[in-house]
Backbone bond lengths (Angstrom), bond angles and torsions (degrees), N, CA, C in turn:
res aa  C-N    CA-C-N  psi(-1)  N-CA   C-N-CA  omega(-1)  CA-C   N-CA-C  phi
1 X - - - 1.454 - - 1.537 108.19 -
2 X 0.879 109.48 131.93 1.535 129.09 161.51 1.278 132.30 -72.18
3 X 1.569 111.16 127.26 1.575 128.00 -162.25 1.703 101.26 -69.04
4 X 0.793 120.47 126.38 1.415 126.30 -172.42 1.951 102.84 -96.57
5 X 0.872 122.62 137.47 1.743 138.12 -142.97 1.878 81.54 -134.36
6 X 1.729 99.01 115.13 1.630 117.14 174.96 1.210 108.35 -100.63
7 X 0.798 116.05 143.22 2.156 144.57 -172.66 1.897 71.83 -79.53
8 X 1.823 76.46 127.08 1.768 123.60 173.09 1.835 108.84 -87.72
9 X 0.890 130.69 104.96 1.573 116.79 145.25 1.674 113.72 -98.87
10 X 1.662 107.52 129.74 1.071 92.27 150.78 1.494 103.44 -144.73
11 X 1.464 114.69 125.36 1.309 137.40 163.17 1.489 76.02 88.79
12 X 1.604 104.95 -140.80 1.830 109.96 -175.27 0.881 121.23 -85.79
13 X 1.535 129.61 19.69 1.448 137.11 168.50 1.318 115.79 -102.26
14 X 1.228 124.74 134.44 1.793 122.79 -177.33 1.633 116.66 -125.96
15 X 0.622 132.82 103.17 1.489 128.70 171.64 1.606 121.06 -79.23
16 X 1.128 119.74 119.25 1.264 130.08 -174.11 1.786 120.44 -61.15
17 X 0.924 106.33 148.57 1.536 118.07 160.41 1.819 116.37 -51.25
18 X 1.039 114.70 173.14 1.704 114.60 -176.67 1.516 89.86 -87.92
19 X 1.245 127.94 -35.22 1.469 113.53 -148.04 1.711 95.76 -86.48
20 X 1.669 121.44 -44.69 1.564 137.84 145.11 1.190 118.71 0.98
21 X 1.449 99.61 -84.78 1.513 111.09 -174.47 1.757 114.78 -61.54
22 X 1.533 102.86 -36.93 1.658 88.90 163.25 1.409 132.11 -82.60
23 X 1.331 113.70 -0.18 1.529 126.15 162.68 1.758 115.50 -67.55
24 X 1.298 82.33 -47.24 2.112 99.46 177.94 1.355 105.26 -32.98
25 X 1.311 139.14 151.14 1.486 145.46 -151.55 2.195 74.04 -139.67
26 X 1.473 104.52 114.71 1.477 106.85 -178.63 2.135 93.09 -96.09
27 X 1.147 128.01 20.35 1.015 129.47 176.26 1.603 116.29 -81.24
28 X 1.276 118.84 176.92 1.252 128.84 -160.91 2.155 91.95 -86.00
29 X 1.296 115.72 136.73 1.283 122.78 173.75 1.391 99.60 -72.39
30 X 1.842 130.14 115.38 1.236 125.65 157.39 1.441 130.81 -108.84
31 X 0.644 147.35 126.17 1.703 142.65 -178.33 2.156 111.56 -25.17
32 X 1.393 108.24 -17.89 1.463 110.23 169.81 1.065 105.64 -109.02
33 X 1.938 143.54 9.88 1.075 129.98 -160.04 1.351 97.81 -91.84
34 X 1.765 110.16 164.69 1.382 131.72 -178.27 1.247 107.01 -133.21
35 X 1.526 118.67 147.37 1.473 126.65 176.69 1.894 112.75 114.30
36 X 1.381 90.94 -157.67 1.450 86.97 -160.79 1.566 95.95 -112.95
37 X 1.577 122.00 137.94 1.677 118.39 -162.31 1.647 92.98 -139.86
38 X 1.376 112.21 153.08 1.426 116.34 175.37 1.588 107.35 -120.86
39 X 1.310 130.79 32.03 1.400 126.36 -164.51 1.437 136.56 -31.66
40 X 1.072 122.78 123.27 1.676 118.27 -177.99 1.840 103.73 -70.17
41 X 1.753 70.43 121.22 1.672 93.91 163.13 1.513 132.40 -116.19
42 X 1.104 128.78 142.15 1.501 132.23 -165.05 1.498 116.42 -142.53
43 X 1.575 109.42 121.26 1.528 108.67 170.33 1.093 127.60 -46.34
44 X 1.320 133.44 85.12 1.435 114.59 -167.62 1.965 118.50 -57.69
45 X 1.424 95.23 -22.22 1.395 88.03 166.75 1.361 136.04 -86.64
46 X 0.821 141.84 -28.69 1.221 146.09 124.66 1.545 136.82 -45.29
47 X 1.431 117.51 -40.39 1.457 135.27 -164.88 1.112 135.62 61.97
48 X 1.899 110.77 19.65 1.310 109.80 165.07 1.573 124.55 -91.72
49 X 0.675 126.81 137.03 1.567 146.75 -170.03 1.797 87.07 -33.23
50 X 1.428 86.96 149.74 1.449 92.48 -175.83 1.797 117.98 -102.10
51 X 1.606 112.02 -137.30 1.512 104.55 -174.65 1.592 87.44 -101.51
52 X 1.679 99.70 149.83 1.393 117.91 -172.53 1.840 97.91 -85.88
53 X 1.289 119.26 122.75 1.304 102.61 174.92 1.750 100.56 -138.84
54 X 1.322 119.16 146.31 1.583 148.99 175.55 1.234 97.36 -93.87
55 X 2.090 111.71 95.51 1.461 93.18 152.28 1.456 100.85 -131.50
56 X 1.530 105.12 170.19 1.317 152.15 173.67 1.042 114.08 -80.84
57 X 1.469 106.65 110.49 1.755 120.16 177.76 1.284 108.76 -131.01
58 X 1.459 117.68 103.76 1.236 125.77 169.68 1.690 106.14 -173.53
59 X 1.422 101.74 160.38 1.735 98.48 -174.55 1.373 109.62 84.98
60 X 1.444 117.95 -158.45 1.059 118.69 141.60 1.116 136.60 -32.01
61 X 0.911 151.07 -14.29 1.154 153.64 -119.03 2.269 108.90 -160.31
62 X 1.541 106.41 24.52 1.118 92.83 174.43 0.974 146.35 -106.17
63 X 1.640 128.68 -3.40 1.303 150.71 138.86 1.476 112.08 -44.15
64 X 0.858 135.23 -79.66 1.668 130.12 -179.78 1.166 130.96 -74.33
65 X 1.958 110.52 -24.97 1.407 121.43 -170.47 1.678 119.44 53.99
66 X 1.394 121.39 176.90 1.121 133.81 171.65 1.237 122.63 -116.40
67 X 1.295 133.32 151.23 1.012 131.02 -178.80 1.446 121.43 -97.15
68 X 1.345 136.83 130.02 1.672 135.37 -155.44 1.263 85.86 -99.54
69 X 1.874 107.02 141.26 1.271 138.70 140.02 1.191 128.97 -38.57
70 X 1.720 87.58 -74.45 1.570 104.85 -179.16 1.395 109.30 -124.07
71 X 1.816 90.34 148.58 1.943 82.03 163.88 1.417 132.02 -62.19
72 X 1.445 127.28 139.41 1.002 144.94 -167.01 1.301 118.04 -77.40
73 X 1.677 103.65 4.87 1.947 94.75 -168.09 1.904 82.52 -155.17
74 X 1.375 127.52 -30.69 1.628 116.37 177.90 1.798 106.18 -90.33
75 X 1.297 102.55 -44.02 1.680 112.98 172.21 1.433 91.98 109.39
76 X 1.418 142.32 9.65 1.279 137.52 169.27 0.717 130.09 -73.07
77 X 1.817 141.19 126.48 1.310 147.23 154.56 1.233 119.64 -12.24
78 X 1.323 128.27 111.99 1.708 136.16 -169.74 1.249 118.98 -132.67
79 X 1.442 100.61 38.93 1.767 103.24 -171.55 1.627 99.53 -130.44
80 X 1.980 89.32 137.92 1.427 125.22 -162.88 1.198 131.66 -89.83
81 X 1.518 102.15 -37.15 1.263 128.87 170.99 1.483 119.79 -103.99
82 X 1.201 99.53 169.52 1.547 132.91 164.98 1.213 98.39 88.65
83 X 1.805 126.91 -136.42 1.201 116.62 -169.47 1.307 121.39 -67.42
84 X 1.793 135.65 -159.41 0.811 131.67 173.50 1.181 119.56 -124.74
């Protein structure tokens, strides 16, 4: 059996799980897209890279998507924001 590898947050950066990152859809985010997307975000005021967030676009839910808690395949805490 195989050691199973848990999605990293630290501070607003997250690094995914093995199984995650091959779920991730590396395609362009469109207003009809479906699946699971990690989009690069950036302060524009500042210009440091922003909060890493995993969302879910499908259903209802495919224009804006949702943003995941937890990973969907390690069960780890994957949240970027808010307090600390």
């Amino acid at each position: 059996m195989t050691k199973v590898i848990k999605c990293k947050v630290e501070g607003v950066k997250m690094t995914p799980c093995k199984i995650l990152s091959k779920a991730i859809d590396g395609g362009s985010l469109t207003k009809k897209a479906k699946g699971l997307f990690m989009p690069y975000r950036i302060n524009i005021e500042t210009g440091e890279e922003g909060h890493v967030i995993v969302q879910l676009h499908s259903g209802g839910y495919i224009g804006r998507g949702v943003a995941l808690n937890f990973c969907p395949f390690c069960g780890e805490k994957i949240v970027t924001w808010g307090e600390a």
